[in-house]
gemmi code that builds the backbone of each chain (N, CA, C; Angstrom):
import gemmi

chains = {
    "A": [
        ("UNK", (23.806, 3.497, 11.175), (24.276, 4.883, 11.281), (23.132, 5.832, 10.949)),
        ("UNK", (23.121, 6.039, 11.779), (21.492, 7.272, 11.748), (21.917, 8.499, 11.019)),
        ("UNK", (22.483, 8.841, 11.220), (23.259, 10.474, 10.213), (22.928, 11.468, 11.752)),
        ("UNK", (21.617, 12.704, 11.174), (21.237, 13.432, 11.616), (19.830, 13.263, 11.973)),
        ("UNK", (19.393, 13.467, 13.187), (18.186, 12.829, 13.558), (17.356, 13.957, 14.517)),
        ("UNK", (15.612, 14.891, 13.811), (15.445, 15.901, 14.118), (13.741, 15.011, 14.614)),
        ("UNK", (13.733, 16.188, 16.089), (12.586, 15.414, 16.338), (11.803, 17.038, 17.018)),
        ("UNK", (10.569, 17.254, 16.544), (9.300, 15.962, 15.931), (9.259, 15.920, 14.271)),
        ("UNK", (9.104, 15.739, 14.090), (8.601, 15.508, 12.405), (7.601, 16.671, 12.053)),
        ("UNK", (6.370, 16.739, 12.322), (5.762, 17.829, 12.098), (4.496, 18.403, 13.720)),
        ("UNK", (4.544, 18.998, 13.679), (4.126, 20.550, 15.056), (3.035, 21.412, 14.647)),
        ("UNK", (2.211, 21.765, 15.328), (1.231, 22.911, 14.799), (1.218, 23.530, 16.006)),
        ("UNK", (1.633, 25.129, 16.695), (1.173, 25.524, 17.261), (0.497, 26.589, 17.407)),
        ("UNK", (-0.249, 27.668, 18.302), (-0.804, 28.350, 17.921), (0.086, 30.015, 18.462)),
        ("UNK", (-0.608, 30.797, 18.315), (0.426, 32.277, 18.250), (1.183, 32.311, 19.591)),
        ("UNK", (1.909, 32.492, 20.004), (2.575, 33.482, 21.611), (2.447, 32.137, 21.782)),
        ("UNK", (2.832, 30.169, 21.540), (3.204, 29.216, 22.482), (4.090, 28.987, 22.019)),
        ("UNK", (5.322, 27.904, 23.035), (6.887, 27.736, 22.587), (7.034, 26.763, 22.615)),
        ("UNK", (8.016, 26.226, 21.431), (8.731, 25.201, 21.411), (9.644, 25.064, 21.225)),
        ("UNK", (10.653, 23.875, 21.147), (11.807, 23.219, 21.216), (11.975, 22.135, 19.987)),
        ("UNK", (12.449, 22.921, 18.740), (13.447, 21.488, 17.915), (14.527, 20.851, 18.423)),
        ("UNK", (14.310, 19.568, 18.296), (15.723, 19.067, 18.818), (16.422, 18.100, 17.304)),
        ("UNK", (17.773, 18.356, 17.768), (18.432, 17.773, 16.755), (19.740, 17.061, 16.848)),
        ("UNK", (19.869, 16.121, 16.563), (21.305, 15.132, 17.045), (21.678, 14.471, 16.003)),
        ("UNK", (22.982, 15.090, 16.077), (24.178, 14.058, 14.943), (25.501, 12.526, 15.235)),
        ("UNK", (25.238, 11.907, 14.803), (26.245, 10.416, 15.217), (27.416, 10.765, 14.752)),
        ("UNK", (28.235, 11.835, 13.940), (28.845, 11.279, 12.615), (29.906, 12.158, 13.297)),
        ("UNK", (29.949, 12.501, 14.604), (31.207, 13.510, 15.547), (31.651, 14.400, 14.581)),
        ("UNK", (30.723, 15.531, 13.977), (31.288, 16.644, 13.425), (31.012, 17.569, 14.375)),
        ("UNK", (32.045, 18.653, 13.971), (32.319, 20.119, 14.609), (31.441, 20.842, 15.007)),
        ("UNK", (30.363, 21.048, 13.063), (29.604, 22.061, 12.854), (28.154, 21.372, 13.111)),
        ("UNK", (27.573, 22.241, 13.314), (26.128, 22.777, 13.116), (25.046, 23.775, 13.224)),
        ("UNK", (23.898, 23.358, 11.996), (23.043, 24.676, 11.484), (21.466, 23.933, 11.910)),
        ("UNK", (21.292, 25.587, 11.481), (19.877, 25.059, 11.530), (18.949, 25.771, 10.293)),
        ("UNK", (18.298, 25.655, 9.411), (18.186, 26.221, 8.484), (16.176, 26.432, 8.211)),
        ("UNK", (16.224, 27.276, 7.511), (14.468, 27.158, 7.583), (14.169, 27.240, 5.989)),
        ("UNK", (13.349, 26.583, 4.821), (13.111, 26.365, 4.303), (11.798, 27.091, 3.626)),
        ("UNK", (11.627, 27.821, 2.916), (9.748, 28.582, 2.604), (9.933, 28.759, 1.197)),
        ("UNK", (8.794, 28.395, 0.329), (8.746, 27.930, -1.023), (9.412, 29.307, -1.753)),
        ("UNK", (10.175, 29.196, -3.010), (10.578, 30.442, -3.346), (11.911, 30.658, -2.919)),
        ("UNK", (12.364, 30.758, -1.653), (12.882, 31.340, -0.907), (14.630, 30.251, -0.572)),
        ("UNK", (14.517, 29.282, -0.870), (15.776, 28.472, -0.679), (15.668, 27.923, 0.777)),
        ("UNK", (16.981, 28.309, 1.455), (16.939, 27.833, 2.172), (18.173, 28.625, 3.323)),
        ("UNK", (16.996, 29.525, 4.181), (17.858, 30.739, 5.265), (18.636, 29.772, 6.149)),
        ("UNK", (19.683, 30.509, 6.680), (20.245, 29.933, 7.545), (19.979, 31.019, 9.139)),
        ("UNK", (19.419, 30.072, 9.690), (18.779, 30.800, 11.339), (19.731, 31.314, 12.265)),
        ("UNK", (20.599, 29.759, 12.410), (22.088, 30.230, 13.347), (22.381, 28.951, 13.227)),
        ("UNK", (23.895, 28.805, 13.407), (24.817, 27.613, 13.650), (25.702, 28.121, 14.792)),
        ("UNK", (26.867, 26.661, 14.847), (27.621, 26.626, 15.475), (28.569, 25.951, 14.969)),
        ("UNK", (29.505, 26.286, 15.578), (30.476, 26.302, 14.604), (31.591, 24.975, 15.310)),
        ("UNK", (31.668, 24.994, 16.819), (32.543, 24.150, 16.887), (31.222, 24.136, 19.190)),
        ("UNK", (31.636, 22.793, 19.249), (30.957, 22.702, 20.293), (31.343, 24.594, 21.365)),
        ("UNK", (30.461, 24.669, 22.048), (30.771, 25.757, 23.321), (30.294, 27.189, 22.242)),
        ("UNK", (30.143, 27.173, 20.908), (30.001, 28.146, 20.541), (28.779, 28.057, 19.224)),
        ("UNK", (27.490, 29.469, 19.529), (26.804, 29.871, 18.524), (26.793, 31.231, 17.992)),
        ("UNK", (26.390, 31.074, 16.626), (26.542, 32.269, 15.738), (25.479, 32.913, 14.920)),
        ("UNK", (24.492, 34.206, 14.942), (23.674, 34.278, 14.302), (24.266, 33.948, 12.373)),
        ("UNK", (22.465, 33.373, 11.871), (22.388, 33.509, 10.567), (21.844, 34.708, 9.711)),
        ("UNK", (21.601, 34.187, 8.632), (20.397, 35.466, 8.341), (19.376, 35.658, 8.599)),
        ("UNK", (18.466, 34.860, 9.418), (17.127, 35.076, 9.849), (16.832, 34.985, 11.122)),
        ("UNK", (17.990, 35.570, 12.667), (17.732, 34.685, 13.655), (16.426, 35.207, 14.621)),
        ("UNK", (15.860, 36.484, 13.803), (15.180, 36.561, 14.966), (13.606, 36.123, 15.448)),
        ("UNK", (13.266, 35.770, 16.562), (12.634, 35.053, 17.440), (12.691, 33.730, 17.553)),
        ("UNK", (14.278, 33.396, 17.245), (14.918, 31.985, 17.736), (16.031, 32.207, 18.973)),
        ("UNK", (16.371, 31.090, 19.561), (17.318, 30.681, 19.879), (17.524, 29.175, 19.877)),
        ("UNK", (19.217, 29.577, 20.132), (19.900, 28.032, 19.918), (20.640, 27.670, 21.481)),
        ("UNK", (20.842, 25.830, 21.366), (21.313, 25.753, 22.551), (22.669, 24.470, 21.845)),
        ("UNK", (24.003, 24.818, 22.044), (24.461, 23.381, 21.438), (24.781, 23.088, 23.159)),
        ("UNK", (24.013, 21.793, 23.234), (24.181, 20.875, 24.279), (25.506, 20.342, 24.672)),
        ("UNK", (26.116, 19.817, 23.350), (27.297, 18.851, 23.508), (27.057, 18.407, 21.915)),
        ("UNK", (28.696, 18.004, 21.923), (29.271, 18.070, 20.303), (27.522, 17.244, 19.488)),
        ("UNK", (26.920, 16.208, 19.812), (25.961, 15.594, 18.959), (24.705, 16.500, 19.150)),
        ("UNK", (24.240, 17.785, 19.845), (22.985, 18.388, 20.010), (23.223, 19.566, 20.483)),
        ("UNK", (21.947, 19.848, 18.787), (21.888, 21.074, 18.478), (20.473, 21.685, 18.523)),
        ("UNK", (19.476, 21.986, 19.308), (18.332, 22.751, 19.623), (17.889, 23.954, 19.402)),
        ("UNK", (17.032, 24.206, 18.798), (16.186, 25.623, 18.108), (14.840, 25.738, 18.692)),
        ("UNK", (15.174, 26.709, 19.405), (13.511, 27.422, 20.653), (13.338, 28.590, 19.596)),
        ("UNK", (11.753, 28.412, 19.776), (10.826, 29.620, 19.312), (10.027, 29.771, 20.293)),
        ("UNK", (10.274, 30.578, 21.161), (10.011, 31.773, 21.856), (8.775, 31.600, 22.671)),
        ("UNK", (7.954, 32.652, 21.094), (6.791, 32.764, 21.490), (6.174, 32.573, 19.584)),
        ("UNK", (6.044, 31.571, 19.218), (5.800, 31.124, 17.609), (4.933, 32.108, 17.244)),
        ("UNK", (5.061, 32.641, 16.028), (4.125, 33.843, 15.217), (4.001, 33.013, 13.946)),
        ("UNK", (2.888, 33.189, 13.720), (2.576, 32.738, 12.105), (3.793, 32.589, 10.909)),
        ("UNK", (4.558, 34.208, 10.978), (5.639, 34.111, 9.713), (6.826, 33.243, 10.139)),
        ("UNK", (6.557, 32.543, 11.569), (7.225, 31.130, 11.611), (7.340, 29.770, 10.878)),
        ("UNK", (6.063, 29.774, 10.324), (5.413, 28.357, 9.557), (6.165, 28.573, 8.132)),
        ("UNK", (6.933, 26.977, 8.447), (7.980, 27.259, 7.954), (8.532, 25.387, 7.503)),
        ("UNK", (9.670, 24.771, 6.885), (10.004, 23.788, 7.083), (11.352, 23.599, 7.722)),
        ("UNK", (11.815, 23.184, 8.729), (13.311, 23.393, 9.567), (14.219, 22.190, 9.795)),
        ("UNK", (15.337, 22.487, 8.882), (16.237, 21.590, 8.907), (17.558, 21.681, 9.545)),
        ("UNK", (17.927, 20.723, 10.136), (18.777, 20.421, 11.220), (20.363, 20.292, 10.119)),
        ("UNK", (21.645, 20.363, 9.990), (22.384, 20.131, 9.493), (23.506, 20.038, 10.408)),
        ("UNK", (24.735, 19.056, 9.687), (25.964, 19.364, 9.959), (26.980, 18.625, 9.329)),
        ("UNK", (28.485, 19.053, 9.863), (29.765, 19.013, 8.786), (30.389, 19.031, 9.537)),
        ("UNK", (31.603, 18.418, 9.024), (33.211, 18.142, 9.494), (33.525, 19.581, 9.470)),
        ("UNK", (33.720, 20.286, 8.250), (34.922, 21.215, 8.265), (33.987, 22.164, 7.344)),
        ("UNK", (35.230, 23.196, 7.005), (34.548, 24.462, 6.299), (34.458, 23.629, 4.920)),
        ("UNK", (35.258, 22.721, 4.160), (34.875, 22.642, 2.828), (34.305, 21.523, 2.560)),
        ("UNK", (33.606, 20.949, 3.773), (32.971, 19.574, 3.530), (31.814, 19.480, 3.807)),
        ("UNK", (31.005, 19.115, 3.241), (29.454, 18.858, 2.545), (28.678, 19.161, 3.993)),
        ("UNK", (27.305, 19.532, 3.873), (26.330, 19.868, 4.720), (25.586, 17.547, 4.664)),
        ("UNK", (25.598, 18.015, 5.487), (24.446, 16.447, 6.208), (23.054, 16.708, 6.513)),
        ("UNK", (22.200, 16.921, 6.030), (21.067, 17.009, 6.523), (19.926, 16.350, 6.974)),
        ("UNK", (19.178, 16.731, 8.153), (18.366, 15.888, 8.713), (16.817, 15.436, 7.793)),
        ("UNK", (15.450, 15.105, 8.250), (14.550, 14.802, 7.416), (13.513, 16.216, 7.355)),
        ("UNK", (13.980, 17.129, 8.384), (13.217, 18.061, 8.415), (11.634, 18.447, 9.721)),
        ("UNK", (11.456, 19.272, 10.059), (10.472, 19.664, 11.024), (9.758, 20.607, 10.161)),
        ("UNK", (8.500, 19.889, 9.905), (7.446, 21.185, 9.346), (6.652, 21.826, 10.525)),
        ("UNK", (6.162, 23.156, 10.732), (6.240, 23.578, 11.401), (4.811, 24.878, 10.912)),
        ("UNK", (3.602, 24.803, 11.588), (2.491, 25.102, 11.348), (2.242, 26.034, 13.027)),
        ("UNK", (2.446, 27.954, 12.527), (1.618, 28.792, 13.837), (0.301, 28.971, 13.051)),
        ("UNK", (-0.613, 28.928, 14.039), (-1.638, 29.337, 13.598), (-2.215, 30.595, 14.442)),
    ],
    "B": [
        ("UNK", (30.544, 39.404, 0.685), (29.575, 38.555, 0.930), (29.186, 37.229, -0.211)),
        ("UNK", (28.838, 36.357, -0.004), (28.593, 35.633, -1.063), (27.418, 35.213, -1.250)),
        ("UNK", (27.219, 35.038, -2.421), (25.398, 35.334, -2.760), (25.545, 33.913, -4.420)),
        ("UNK", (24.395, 33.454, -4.439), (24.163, 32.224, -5.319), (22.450, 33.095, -5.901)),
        ("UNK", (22.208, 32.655, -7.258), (21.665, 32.923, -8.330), (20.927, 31.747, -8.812)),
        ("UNK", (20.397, 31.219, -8.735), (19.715, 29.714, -9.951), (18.865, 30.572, -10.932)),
        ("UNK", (19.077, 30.332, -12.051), (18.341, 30.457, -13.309), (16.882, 29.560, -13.228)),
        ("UNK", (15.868, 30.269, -13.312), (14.424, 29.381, -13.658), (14.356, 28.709, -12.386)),
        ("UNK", (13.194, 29.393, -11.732), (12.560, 28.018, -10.687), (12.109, 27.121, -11.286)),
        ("UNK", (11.921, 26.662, -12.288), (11.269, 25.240, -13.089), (11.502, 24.967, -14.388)),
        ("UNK", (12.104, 23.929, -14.010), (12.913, 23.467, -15.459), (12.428, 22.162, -15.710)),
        ("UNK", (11.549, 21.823, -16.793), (10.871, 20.831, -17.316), (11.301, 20.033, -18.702)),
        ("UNK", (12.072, 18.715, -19.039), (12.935, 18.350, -19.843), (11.298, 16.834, -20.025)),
        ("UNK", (11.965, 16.493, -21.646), (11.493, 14.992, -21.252), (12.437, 13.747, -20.929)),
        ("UNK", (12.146, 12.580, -21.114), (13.151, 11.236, -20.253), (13.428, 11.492, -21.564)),
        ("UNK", (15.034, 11.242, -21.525), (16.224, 11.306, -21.961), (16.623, 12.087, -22.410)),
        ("UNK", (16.343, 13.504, -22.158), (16.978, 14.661, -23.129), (17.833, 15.219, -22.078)),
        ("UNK", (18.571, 15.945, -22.672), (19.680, 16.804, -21.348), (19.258, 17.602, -20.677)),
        ("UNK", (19.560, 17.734, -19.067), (19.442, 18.466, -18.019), (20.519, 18.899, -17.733)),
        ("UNK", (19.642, 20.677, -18.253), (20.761, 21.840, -17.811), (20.272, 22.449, -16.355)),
        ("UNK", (20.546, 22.558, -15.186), (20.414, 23.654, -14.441), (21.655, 24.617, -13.933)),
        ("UNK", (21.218, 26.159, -13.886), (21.482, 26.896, -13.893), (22.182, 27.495, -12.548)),
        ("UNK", (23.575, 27.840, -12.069), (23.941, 28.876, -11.156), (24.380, 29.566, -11.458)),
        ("UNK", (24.612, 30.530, -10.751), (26.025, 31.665, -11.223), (26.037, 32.034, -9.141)),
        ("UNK", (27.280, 32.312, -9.235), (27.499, 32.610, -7.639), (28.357, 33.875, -7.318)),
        ("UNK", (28.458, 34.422, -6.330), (29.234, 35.770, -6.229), (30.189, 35.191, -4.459)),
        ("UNK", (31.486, 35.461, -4.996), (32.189, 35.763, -3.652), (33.354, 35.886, -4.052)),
        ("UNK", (33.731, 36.383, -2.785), (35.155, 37.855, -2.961), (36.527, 36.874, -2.665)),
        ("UNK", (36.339, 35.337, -2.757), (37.049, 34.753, -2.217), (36.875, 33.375, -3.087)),
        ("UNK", (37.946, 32.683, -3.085), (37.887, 31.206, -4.116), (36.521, 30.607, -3.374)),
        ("UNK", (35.557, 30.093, -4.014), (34.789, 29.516, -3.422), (35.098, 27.972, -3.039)),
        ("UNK", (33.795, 27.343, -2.162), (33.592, 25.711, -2.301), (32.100, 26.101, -2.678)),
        ("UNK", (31.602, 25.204, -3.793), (30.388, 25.409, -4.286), (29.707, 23.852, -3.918)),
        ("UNK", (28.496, 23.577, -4.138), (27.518, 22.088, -4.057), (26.548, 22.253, -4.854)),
        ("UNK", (26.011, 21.390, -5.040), (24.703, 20.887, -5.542), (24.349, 19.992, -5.017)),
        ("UNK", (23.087, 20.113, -4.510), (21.812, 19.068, -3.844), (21.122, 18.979, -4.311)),
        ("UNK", (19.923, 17.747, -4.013), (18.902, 17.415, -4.415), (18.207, 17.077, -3.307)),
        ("UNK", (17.053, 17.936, -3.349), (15.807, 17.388, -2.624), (14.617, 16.595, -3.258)),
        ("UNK", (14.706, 14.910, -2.460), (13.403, 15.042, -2.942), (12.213, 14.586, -1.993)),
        ("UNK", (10.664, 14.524, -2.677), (9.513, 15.219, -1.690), (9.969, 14.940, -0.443)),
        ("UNK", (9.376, 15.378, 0.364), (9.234, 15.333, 2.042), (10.705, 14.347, 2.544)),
        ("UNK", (11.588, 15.385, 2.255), (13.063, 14.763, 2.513), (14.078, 15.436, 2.996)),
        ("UNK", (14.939, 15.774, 3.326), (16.383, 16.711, 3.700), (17.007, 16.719, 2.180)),
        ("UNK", (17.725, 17.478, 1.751), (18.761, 17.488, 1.061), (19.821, 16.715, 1.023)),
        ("UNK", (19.934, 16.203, 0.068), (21.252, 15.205, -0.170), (21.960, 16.086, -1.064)),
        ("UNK", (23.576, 15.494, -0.568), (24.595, 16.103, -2.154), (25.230, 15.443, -3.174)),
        ("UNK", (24.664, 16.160, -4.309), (25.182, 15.660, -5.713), (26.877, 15.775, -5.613)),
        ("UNK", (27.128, 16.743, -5.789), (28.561, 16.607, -5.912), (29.121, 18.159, -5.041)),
        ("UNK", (30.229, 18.346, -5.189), (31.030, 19.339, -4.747), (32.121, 19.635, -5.973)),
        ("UNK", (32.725, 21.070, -5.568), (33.525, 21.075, -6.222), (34.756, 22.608, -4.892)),
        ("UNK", (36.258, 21.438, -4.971), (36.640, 22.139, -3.651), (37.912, 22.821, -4.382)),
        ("UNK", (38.124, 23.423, -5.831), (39.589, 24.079, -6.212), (40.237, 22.743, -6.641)),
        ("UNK", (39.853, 21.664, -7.010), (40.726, 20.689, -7.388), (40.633, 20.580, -9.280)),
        ("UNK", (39.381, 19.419, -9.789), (39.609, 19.650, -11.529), (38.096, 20.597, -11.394)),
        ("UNK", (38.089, 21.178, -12.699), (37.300, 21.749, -12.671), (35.810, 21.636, -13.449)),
        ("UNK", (35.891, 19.805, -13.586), (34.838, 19.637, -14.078), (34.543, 18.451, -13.127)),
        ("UNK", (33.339, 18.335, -12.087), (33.175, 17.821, -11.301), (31.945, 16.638, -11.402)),
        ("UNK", (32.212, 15.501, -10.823), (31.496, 14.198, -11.232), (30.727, 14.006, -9.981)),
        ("UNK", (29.483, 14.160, -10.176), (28.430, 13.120, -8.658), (28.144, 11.943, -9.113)),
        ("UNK", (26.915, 11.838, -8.110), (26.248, 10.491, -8.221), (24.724, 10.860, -8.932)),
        ("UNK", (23.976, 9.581, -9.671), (23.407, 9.775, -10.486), (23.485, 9.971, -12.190)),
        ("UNK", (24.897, 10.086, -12.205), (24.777, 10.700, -13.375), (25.418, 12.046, -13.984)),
        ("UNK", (24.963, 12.704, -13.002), (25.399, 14.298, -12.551), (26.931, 14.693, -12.620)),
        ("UNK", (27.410, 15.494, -13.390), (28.015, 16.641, -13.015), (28.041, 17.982, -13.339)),
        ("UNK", (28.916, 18.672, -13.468), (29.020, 20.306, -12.981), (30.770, 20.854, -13.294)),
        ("UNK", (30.270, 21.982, -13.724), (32.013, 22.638, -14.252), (31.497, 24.058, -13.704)),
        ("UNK", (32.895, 24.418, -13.312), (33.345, 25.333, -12.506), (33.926, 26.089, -13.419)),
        ("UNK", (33.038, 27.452, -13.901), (33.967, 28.207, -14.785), (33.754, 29.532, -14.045)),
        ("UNK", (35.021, 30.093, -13.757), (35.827, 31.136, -12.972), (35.204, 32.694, -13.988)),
        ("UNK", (35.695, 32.214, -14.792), (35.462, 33.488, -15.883), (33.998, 33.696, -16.103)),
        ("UNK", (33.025, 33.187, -15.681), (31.642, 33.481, -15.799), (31.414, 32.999, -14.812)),
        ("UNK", (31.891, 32.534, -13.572), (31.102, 32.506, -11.912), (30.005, 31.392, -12.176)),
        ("UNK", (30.117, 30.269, -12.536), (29.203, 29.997, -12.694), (29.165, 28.351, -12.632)),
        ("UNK", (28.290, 27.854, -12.122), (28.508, 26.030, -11.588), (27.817, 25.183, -12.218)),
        ("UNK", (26.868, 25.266, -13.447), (25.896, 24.940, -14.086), (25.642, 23.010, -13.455)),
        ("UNK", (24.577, 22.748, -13.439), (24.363, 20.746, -13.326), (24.120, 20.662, -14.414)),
        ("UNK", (24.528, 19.534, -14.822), (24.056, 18.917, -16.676), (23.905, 17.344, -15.870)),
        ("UNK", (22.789, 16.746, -17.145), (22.705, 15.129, -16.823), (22.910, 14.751, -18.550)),
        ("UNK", (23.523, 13.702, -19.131), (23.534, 13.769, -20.821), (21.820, 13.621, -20.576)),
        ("UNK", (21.286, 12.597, -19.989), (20.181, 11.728, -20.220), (19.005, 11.925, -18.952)),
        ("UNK", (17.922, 12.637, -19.134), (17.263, 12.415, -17.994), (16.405, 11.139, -17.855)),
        ("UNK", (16.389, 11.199, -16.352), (15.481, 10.165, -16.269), (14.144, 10.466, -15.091)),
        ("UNK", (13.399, 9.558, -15.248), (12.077, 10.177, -14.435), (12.265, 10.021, -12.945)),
        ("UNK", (12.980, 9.215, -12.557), (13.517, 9.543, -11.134), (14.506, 10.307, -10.338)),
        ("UNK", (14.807, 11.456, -11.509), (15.668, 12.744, -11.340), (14.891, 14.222, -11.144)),
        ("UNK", (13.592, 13.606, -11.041), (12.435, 14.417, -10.524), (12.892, 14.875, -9.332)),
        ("UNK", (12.849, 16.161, -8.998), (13.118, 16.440, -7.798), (13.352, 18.386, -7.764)),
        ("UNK", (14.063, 18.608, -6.580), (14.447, 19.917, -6.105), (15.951, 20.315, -6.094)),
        ("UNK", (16.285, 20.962, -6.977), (17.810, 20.962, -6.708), (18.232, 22.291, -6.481)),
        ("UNK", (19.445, 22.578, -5.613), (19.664, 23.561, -4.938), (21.082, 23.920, -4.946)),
        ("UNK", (21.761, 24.604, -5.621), (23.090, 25.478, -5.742), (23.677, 25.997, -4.288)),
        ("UNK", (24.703, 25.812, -3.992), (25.210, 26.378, -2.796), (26.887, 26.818, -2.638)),
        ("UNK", (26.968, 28.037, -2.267), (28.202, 28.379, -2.304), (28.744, 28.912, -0.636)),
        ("UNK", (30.102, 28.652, -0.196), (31.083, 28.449, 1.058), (31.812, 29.598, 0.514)),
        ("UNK", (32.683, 29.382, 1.355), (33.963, 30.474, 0.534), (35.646, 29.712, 1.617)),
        ("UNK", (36.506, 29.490, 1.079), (37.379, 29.230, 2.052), (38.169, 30.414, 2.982)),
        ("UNK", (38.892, 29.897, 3.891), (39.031, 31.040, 4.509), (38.900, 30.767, 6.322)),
        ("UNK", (38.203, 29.993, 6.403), (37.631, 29.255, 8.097), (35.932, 29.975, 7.698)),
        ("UNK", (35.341, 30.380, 6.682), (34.360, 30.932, 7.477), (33.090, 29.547, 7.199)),
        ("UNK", (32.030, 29.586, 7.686), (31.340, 28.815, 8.331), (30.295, 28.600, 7.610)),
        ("UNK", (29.684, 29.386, 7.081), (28.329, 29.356, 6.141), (28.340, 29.621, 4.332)),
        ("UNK", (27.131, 28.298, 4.930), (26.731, 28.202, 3.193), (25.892, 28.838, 3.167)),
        ("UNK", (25.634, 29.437, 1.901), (24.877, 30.542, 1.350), (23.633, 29.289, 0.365)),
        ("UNK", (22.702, 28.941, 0.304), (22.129, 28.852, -0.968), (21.342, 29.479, -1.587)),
        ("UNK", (21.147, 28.702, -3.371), (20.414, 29.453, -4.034), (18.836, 29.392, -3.582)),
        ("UNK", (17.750, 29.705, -4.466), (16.459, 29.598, -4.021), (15.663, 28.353, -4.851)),
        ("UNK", (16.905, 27.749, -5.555), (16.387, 26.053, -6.117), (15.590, 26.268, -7.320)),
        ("UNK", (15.748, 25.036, -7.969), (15.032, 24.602, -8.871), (14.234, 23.677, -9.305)),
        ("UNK", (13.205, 23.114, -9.284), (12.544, 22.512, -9.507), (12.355, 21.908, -10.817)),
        ("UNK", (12.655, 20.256, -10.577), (12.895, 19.475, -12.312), (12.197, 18.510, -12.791)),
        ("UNK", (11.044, 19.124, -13.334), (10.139, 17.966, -14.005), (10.768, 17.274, -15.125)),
        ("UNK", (10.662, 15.725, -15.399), (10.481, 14.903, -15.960), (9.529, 14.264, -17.276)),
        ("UNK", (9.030, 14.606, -18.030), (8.125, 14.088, -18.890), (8.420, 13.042, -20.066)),
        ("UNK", (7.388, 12.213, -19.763), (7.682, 10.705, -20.498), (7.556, 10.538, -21.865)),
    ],
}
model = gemmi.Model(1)
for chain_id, residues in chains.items():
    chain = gemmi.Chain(chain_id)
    for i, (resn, *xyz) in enumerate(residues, 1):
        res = gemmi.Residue()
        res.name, res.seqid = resn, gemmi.SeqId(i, " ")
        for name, pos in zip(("N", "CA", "C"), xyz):
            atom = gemmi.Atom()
            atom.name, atom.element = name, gemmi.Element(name[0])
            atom.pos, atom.b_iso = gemmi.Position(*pos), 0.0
            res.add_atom(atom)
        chain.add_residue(res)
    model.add_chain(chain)
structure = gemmi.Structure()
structure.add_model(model)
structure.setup_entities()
């Protein structure tokens, strides 16, 4: 049972190029997030979704987007990557509103 | 809105003395609160939860956490630390209701000394 499974592991790109996190869950839950991580700072939430067919901004969504594919995939595009991107980005998800976050191993994530 | 607090980004105990870390949380609504632990180059795992049921809540490790209403507040205690409780731990508060997001705190960081 894989859990949550975020690919690539770690990325460096440079200013104004784009990429694609991808992220897939086994465990047939509802929800999913995507969250970004910067020392100090906890841990923002970018955007989720809440139940397949539907996404929702977080507190930090801008120069992201999201794509939920289908109930196991959940994808986070950056655009055009800017430096105050570099960042660590974690993939999550959950059954329900009062049941625990699942989280993936994480995407570190280097604009230069 | 609901908003989470951790006391001290770095909380440094030696092996076997008690581990206190610190929340206090704000929302306009009964919460669901967590505690995680990160450790290095890892995702977050969860210690425990606590969903309106008793109000002194048991994880794994060792770990638990009490839920006191009258001071908002979710504190982690361990009686006994140990050096592989080294890690990142992170307060997080829900709210019931259908809504969707966890809020967390900005973590704490828990050294170990032998």
């Amino acid at each position: 049972n894989a859990g949550v499974t975020q690919t690539p592991k770690f990325q460096v790109l440079k200013t104004g190029q784009s990429m694609t996190l991808q992220c897939a869950q086994d465990m047939n839950h509802n929800s999913m997030y995507w969250y970004r991580q910067d020392p100090g700072m906890g841990l923002r939430l970018i955007y989720y979704s809440a139940s397949e067919g539907t996404t929702d901004k977080g507190e930090v969504p801008n120069g992201y987007n999201v794509s939920r594919l289908n109930k196991r995939e959940f994808s986070l595009r950056l655009e055009s990557a800017a430096p105050s991107q570099t960042s660590v980005y974690f993939c999550a998800s959950r059954w329900g509103t009062d049941s625990p976050l699942h989280f993936g191993n994480g995407t570190r994530l280097t604009v230069t | 809105a609901q908003s989470v607090t951790q006391l001290g980004s770095h909380v440094s105990v030696s092996e076997g003395a008690l581990v206190l870390l610190r929340c206090n949380y704000s929302s306009s609504v009964p919460p669901y609160l967590f505690w995680y632990v990160q450790y290095p180059n890892q995702g977050l795992q969860l210690l425990l939860k606590y969903t309106s049921a008793a109000t002194l809540v048991k994880g794994i490790n060792g770990f638990e956490a009490e839920f006191k209403k009258s001071e908002t507040s979710f504190h982690l205690t361990k009686p006994s630390a140990h050096m592989s409780d080294a890690a990142e731990y992170f307060c997080a508060v829900g709210r019931t209701g259908g809504a969707q997001k966890l809020v967390f705190g900005q973590g704490t960081r828990l050294t170990i000394n032998p």
